[in-house]
N, C-alpha and C positions, 0 to 999 in steps of 0.2 A: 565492170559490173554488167550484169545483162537482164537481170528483174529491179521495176520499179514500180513504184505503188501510190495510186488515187487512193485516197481516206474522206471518205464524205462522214463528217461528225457534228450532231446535234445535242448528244448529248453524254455521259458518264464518261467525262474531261480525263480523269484519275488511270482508267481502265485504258480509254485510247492512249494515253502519252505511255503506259506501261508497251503495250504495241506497236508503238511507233517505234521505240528505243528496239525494244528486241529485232527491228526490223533492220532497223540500222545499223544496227552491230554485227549483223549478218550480210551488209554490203549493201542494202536495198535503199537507195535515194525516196522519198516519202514526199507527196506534195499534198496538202491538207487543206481541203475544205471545210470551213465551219458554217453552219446554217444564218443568215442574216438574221434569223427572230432569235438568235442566242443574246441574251443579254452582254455588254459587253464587257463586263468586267471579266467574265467566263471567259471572255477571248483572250484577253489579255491575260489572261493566269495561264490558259495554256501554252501561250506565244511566249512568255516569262520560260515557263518551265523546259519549252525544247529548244531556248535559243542556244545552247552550247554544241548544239547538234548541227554542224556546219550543209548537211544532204537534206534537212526539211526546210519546206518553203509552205507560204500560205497563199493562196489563192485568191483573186477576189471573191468577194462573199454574195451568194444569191439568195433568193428568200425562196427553199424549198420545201414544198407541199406536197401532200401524197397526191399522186396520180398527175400532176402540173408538170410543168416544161420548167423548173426551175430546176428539177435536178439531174436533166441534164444539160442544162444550159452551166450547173456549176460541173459536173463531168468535162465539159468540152473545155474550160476554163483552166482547168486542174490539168487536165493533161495534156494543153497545148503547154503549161509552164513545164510541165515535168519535161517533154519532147525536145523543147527549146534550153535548157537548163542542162540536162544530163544528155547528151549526144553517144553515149554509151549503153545508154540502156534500147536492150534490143525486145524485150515484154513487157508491156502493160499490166497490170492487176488491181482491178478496181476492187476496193473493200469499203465498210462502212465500221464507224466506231465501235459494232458492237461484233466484230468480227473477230476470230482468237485463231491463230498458225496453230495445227494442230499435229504438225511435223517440221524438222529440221527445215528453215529457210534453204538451206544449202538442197537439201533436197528435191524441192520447187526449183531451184535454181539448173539444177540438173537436169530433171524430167523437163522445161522448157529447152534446155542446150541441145537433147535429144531429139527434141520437136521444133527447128529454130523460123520455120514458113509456118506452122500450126496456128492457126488462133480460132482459144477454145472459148465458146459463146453459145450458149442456147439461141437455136432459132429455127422456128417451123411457122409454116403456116396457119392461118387460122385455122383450114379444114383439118390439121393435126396436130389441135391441139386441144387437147380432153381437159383442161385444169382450169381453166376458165372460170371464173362463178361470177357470177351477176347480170347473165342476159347480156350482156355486149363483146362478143366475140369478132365476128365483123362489123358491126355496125361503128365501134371505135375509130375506124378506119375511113368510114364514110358522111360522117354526121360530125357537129361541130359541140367543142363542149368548153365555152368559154368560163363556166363556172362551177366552184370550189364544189368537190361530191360531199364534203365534213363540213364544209361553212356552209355553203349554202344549197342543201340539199333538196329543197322544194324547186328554187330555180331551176336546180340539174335538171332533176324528174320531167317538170313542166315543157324545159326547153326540148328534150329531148323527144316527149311524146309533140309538142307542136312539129318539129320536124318530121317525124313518122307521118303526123297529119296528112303534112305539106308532101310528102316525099320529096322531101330535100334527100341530095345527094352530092357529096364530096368529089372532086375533078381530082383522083391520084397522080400525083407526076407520071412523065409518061414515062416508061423502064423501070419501075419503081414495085414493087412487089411487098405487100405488107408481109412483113415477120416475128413471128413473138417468142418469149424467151425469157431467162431469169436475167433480172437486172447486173451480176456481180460475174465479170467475163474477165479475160486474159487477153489480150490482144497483140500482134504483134507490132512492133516500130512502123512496118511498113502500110499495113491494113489502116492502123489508125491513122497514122499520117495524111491518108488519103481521103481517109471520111474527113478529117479535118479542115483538107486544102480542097477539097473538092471543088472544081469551077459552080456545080447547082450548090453548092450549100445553102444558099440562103434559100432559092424555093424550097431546097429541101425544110429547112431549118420552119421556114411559115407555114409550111402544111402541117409538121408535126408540133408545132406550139397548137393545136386546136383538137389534138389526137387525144384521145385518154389515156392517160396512166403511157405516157411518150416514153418514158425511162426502160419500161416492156417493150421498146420496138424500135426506139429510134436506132440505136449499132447495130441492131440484130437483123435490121431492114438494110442499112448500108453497107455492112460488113458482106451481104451477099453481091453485093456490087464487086469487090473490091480485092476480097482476099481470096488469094491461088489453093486456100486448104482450110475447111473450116469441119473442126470438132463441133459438133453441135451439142456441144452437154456443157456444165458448166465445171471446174477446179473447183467450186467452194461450195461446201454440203450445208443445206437450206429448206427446209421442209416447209410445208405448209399444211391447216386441216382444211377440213371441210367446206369452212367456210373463208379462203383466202387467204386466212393468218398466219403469218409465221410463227413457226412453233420454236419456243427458247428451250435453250439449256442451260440444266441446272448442274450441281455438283453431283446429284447421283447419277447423272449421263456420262459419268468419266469412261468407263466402261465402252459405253456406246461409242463413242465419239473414237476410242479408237478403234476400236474394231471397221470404221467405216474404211479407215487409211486414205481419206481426202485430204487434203494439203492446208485446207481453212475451212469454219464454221462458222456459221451464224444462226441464228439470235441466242446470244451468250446473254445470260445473266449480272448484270453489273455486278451482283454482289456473291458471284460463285467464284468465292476466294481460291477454290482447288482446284479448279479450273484451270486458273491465272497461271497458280505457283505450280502445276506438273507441265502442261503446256508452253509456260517458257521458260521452264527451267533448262539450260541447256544438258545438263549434268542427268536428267529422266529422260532426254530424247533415246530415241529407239529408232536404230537406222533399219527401215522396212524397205527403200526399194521394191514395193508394191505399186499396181497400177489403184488408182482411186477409183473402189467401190460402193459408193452408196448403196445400192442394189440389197448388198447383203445386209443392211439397217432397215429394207423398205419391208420388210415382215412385220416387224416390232413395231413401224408408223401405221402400218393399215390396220392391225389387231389395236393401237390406241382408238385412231379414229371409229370403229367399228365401235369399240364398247364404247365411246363419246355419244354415238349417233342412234345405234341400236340398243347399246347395255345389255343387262343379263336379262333373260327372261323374266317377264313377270315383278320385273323392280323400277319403280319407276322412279329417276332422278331428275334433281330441281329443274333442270335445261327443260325436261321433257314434258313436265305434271300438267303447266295448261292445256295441253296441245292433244286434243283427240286426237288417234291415229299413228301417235309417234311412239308408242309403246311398242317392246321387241314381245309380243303376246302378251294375252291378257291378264294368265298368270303363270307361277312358277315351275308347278306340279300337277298331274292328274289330280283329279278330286270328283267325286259324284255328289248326283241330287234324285233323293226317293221322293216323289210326289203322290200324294195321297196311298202311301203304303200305310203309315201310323194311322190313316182313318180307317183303312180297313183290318189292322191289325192291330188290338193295341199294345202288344209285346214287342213289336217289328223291332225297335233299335237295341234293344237285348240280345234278339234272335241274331240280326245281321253282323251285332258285335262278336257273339260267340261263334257264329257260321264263318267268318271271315277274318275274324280277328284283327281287324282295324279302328280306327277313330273311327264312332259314330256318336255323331250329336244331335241334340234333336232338332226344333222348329229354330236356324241361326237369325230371322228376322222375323222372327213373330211380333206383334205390335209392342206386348208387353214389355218384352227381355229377351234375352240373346241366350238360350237354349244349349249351350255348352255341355258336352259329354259331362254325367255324373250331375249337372246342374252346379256346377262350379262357377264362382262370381268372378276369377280372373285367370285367362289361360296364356298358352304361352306367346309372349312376345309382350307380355302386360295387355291382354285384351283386356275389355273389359264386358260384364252383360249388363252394364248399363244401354237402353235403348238407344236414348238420346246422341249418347258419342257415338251409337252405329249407324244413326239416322244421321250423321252432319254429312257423311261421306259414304253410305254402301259400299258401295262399289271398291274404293280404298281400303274400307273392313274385310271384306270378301279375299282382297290382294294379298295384305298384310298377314291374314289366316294362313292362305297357301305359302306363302315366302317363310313365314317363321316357322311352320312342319314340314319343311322340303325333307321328301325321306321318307315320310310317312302318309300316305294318303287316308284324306278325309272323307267321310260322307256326313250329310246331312239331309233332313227334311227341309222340304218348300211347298206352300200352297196359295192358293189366292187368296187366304188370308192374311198374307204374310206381306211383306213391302217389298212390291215389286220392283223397285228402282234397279235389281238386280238382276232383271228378264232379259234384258240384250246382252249386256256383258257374257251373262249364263252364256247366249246363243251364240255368240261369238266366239268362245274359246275356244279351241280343237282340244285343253286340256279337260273340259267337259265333259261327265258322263250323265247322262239325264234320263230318268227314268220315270217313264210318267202313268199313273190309275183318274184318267180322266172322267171326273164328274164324282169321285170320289168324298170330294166338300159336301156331298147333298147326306152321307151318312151319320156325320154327328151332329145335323140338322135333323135328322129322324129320329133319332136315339134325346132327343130335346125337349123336352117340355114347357117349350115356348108357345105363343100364342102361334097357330099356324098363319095369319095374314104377316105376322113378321117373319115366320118362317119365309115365305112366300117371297117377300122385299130380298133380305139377305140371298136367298138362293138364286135372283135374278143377278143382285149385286156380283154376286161370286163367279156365276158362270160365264159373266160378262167380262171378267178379271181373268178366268183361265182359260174363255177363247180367244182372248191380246196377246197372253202368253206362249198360247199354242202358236198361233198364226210367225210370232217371234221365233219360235226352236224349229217352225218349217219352213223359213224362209230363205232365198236367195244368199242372204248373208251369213244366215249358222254356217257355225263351224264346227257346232257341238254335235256329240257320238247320241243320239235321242232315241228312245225307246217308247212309244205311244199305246196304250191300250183302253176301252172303252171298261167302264167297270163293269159291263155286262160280259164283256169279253172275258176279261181279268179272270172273274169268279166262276167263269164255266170249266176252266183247267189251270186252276192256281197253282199247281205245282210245278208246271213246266213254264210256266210265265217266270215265276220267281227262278227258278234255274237261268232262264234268259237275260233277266235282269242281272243277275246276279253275275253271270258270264263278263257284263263288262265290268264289274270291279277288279277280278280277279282271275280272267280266265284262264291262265294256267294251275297254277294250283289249288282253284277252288274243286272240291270232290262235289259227286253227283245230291243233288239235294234230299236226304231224308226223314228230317223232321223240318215237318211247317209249323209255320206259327200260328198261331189261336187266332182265327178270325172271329168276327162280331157274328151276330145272329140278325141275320138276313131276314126273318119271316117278318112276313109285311111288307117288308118295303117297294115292294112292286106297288103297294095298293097307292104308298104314301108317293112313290112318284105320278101315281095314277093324278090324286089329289091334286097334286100340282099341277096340270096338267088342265085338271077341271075348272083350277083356277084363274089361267090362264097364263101360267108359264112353265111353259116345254123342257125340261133338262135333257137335252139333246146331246150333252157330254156326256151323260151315263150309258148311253145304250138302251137296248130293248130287253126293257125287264115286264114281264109278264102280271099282270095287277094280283092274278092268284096267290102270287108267293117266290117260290123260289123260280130260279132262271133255270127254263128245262133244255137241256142236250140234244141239239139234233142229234137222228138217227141215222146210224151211217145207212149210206145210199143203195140202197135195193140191187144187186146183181142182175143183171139180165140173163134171163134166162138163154142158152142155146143148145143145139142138135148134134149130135155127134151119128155120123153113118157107120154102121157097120156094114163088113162084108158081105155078100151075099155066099 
């Protein structure tokens, strides 16, 4: 025999004894740790069940915890009996219950006979090592951490910031060099042996009972002492996301898992039966003599993670919804916003429907109702123009719009009448196109026959509403494509404004603009911004409109006259 095998097992009793047998039968002597908090009948059913099995032994039993010094204190346990026990076996292989061969033992057997001084272990430094998450990279190594990060997390926290306080710092043995790494290594007879008998074991052994998460370091730290040739990667394929966790497999990773052509996996699924039955079937094994590639599976784990973390554009899932900031953009698809074009036009969404030929809808948050193309009471994705459900959430309303007509871009009207709850998201999108007739709102306040003192209230209200909004779509933060124009501007060469406007909905295939749309009738409203004015408030969004009537055209600028000599 020349591989044998640590099993540290806590739990799915049924699945490890299936793995143990396969392993045995393949020649590999098996020494078994069960976690101390196993209930003991549990023990006992699996001790029952492999006692015909003359190569498994059991271990004494420690009480291991995540990130504690129990598991490797039951590691060191486990395979001083295997060392001691089986005098033939020339490789270590630590696995845990939830670990499944996912090639011919015999073939592990071999690729070790080939590599017979090899032992292969993840271990690097802290300064190279990227995978880390939670803020204690070095500091595990220097700081003391006598309690449970799952039991008693407040102590952790606490103890840990009192030492930063204090700038406590940890005395490393001297020669001693921290190294990190995946738990689940290969080792050889000789390497381990040595970490074992080591004369510093026990200082070693006290410094790292107070290390975090010791099971990441303690071999990976001694093994650099000790061993004449070290692999630094590990035999057994083990992913982890984003956030630390191992990531399991299920039955539809069959696929994956070979393709990897690593020698063992973990975190198996207790109850991925297809798993089980191809994987030790010996009769489906597939003699690959291949080197073990995880590499060519690490595409397919970064494109999970990525859509875990980022997702699709403009779709926000559960993990993410509280969380401003954590959206992959704001929304899905391009989409535009005409502001105050409907006041100066009142055909405008006819016009721009038939000039461009897209979804245009009218006011989408007007106070009343939700302004849907055609004035239809439910659009697609089950919207609805009820107010009220588009007031619990704007913003969501707004998203869900873009996400269910991906394909098709929207426009719609917005003003300061409308519910602005929608002004920053607008400004933040880069899928934004925004088009704006500022001070616009004061026209069908003129065209009114309301008392003008509440004229007066309303137009202060409004202007105060679309200089928030203005200040928003010009800000540091926008991300949105904004188009600005004073209404006095606007209405001195409407044609080519609307061309401009229009340029970003469609600017390829929009043709040159030749019929405009019916604007309002203008006479007066110079006077009636005058009025306002007299009143004592200024509509300074509109521009300079002349009290006479309409807005006059400067004159292009006079030529300068000059001399031309001739000959004499």
């Amino acid at each position: 025999m020349s591989l044998g095998v640590v099993m540290l097992v806590h739990t799915a009793f049924d699945r490890a004894e299936q793995v143990i047998r396969h392993l045995v039968a393949a020649g590999c002597p098996v020494v078994v740790h069960v976690d101390r908090k196993v209930a003991g009948r549990h023990f006992d059913a699996l001790r029952a069940a492999l006692v015909d099995l003359e190569t498994v032994r059991f271990s004494p039993r420690n009480r291991c915890e995540w990130g504690g010094w129990g598991l490797v204190a039951a590691t060191q346990a486990a395979a001083g009996m295997l060392l001691r026990d089986f005098p033939d076996v020339r490789h270590v292989y630590l696995m845990s219950g939830a670990c499944l061969p996912l090639r011919p033992v015999a073939e592990l057997q071999a690729y070790l006979d080939a590599h017979p001084d090899t032992d292969f272990i993840e271990s690097a430094t802290t300064a190279d090592v990227p995978w880390t998450v939670g803020g204690l990279s070095g500091e595990r190594f220097t700081l003391r951490f006598p309690f449970s990060w799952r039991r008693h997390r407040r102590l952790f926290d606490g103890y840990v910031r009192l030492q930063r306080r204090l700038r406590f710092r940890r005395r490393i043995p001297e020669g001693l060099v921290p190294h990190m790494g995946s738990q689940w290594w290969c080792l050889t007879r000789r390497t381990l042996s040595a970490i074992l008998s080591d004369p510093r074991r026990a200082e070693y052994d006290h410094y790292f009972r107070r290390v975090w998460i010791p099971d990441e370091s303690y071999f990976q730290s001694l093994a650099r002492l000790w061993s004449p040739r070290i692999e630094s990667r590990s035999l057994t394929l083990s992913k982890f996301d984003f956030q630390g966790k191992p990531h399991v497999f299920y039955d539809d990773h069959l696929q994956l898992l070979r393709r990897s052509d690593c020698f063992v996996a973990r975190k198996i699924w207790p109850q991925a039966a297809k798993l089980y039955r191809v994987f030790l079937n010996p009769e489906n094994a597939e003699r690959l003599r291949a080197e073990p590639n995880p590499g060519r599976i690490d595409r397919i784990f970064a494109a999970a993670v990525e859509l875990r973390t980022k997702g699709r554009p403009g779709l926000w899932m559960q993990s993410r919804f509280p969380h401003d900031g954590w959206e992959n953009g704001v929304t899905a698809a391009p989409w535009s916003v005409f502001e105050g074009f409907a006041d100066l036009f009142p055909d405008f969404e006819s016009w721009l429907a038939r000039m461009t030929g897209l979804r245009v809808h009218g006011h989408l948050f007007a106070p009343d109702r939700v302004e849907f193309e055609g004035r239809q009471p439910t659009f697609t994705g089950a919207l609805t123009d009820r107010a009220s459900i588009r007031d619990h959430h704007p913003e969501m309303f707004l998203r869900n719009l873009i996400w269910n007509t991906r394909g098709e871009r929207q426009c719609f009207q917005f003003g300061p009448a409308d519910n602005q709850a929608i002004s920053w998201p607008m400004a933040k999108d880069g899928n934004a196109q925004v088009a704006v007739i500022s001070g616009a709102w004061a026209i069908p306040l003129f065209l009114s026959n309301r008392d003008f003192a509440d004229i007066r209230t309303t137009a202060a209200r409004l202007q105060r509403i679309e200089t928030d909004h203005l200040w928003a779509l010009r800000s540091q933060w926008a991300r949105a494509r904004v188009q600005v124009w004073t209404l006095a501007e606007f209405v001195e060469n409407p044609m080519e404004h609307l061309q401009a406007a229009l340029a970003g909905v469609a600017p390829r295939n929009l043709p040159r603009v030749a019929e405009a749309p019916r604007m309002v009738d203008l006479a007066g409203f110079g006077q009636f911004l005058q009025n306002l004015k007299n009143q004592g408030m200024h509509p300074t969004l509109t521009g300079d409109f002349p009290a006479g009537g309409a807005v006059q055209t400067p004159a292009p600028p006079r030529r300068k006259p000059y001399l031309v000599r001739g000959r004499e």
